[in-house]
N, C-alpha and C positions, 0 to 999 in steps of 0.2 A: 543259276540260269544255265540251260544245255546249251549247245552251241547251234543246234535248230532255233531256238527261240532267237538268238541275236540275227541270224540270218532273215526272218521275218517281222525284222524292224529297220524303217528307214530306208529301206529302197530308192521309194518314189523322193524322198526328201536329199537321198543324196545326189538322183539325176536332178533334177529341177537346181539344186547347188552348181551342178554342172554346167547344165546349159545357163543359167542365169552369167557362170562364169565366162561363158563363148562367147555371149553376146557382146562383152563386153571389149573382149579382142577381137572382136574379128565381125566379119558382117551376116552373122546369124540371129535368125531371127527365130528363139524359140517359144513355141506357142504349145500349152496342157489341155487336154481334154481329158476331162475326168467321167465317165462312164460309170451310169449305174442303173438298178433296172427301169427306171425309167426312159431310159435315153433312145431316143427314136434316130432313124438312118434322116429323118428332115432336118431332126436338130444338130445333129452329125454333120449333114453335109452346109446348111448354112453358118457355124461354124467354121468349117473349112474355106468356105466361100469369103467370108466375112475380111479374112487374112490376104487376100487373092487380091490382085490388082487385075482388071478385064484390059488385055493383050489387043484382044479381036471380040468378033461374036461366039466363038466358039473355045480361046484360048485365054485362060488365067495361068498367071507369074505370081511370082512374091514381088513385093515392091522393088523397084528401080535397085539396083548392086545389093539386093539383103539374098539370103538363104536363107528358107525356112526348116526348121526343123519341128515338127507334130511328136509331140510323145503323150500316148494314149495310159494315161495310169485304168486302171482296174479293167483291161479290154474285153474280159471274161462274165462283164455284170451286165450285160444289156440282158431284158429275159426273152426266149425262146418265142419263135411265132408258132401258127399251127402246124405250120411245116416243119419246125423241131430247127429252121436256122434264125442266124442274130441278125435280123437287119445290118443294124449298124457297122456290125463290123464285114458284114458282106458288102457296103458303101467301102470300106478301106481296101476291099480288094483290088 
C-alpha cells in the first residue's frame, strides 16, 4: 500500500472522531452533512435550519450555551446547474 492510498482513507471518520470527542468536553455541538449529487441548496439549508434555534424573525443561534460546528463531508458532490455553479454549496457561502 503507497502512502497516497493511506492518505485517502478515513478522513471524514477521523474528524467525525473529533468532533464527537468536543462534544463531549466542552459545549459543542457537532452536526455532518453529507453531500451528494443529489443534494439540493433547500435541503442544505433546511438542514442548517433544523439545528438553529429562531433568536428573532430574522436571527437563528445554536441552542442556549452550545457552539455549533457543521462539517460538510463530500462538499464537491452536489451536481452542476445550467449555469456550471453548486447550489448548495453556493447556500454555504
Amino acid at each position: 500500500m503507497t502512502h497516497k492510498m493511506l492518505l485517502s482513507v478515513g478522513k471524514s471518520v477521523i474528524i467525525r472522531e473529533v468532533l464527537t470527542r468536543l462534544s463531549v468536553v466542552g459545549p459543542y455541538m457537532p452536526i455532518t452533512i453529507n453531500f451528494s449529487a443529489q443534494t439540493s441548496s433547500a435541503c442544505t439549508q433546511e438542514i442548517l435550519e433544523s439545528k438553529l434555534d429562531r433568536k428573532r424573525r430574522t436571527l437563528m443561534a445554536p441552542p442556549m450555551n452550545k457552539k455549533l460546528i457543521f462539517f460538510v463531508d463530500d462538499v464537491n458532490m452536489p451536481r452542476l446547474d445550467m449555469y456550471g455553479s453548486q447550489p448548495p454549496i453556493e447556500l454555504l457561502r
